[in-house]
N, C-alpha and C positions, 0 to 999 in steps of 0.2 A: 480348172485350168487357169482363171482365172487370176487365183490365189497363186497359184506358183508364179505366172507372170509379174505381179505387185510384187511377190520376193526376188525375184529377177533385177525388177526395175529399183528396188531398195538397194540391192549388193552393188550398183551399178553409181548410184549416186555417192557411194561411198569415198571419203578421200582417203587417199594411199596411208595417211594415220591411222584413221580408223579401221579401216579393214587388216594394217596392221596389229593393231591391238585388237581386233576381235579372234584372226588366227593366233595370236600369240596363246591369248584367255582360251580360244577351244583346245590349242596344243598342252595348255596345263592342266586340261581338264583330263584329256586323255592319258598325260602322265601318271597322273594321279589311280589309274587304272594296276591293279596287283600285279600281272605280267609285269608293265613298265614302268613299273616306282622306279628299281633299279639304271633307271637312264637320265642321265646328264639334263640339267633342260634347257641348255643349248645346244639339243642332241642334232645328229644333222642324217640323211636317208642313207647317208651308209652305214650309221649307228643303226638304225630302225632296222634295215633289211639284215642286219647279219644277228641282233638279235632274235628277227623271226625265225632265221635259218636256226638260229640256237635253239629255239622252244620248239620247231620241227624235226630238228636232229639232224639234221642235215650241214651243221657247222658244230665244229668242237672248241674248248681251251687251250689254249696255250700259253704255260704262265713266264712272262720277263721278270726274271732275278736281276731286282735293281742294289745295289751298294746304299744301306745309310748309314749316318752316324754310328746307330743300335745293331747293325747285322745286314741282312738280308729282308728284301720287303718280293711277295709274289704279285707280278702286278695280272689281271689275268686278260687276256684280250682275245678277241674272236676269231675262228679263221676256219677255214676247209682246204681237202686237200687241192683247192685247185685254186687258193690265193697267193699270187705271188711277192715273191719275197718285197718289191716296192710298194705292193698295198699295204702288204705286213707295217712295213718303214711307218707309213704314213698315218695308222691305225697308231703306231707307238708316238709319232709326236702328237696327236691329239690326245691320245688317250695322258701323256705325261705334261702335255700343255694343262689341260686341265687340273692334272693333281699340283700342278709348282702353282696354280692358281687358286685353289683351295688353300694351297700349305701358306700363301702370302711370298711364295719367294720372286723370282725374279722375274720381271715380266719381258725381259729381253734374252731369247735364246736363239741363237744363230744355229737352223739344224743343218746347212751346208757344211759351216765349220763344227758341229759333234759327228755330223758321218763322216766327215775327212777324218776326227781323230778314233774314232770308235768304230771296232766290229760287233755286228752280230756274231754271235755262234749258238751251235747245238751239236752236243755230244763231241766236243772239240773241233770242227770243222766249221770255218769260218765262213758265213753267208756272204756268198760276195759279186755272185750274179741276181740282179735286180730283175731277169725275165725270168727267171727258175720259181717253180711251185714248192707249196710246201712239202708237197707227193717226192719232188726229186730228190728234196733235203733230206727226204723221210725222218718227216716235223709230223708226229700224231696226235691225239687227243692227249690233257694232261702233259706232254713233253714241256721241257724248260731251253728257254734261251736266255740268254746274257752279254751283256757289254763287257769288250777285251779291248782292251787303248793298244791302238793300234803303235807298231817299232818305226822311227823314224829312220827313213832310207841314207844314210850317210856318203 
């Protein structure tokens, strides 16, 4: 008991750097783990939990066809049927904040003004209520969404 207390009083003396860097150092340690190599390592709990739901079965794919230069790229991102379509949103700007961040491009992207000009869709039907599930869109495992620029109202 006594040992656990002196660890106690050790985490306790700690300054906010250092307990900093020691959850950072244990967070990469656990990355580093075969499940979640595959995770960003500035992953964040809603990264983690929908990956568990992934390796549980209890969340599926769903891949964004995004536009490049070369064609088409699948971006693939997590989800169940009971995420709704503004988690979805929010799931897609982290998930492509990260990749413009890897690729070196632009580190200023206003997602107000891309959801003002850009829709979701699937299977031609434009995502356009932000309370609706993926179940309503009937969005399943594997299905494909994509970006449609949106017609300015004249």
């Amino acid at each position: 008991m006594s040992e656990t207390n002196e660890e106690y009083q050790a985490v306790l003396s700690l300054s906010h750097k250092e307990a900093f860097e020691a959850t950072n150092e244990l967070l990469q340690k656990l990355l580093n783990d075969a499940l979640l190599k595959d995770l960003p390592s500035d992953v964040t709990s809603k990264d983690l939990k929908a990956k568990i739901a992934l390796e549980k079965g209890r969340a599926y794919i769903v891949y964004l066809k995004r536009a490049t230069e070369t064609g088409f790229e699948d971006i693939p991102l997590i989800a169940d049927h009971k995420t709704k379509l503004i988690d979805l949103k929010l799931n897609i700007q982290r998930t492509l904040s990260r990749k413009i961040k890897e690729e070196k491009g632009t580190s200023c992207l206003s997602w107000k003004y891309f959801w003002k000009t850009y829709w979701l869709v699937h299977n031609n039907e434009k995502l356009t209520d932000g309370s609706k599930t993926m179940k309503a869109y009937g969005i399943k495992e594997n299905a494909e969404i994509m970006f449609v620029k949106r017609l300015r109202k004249t």
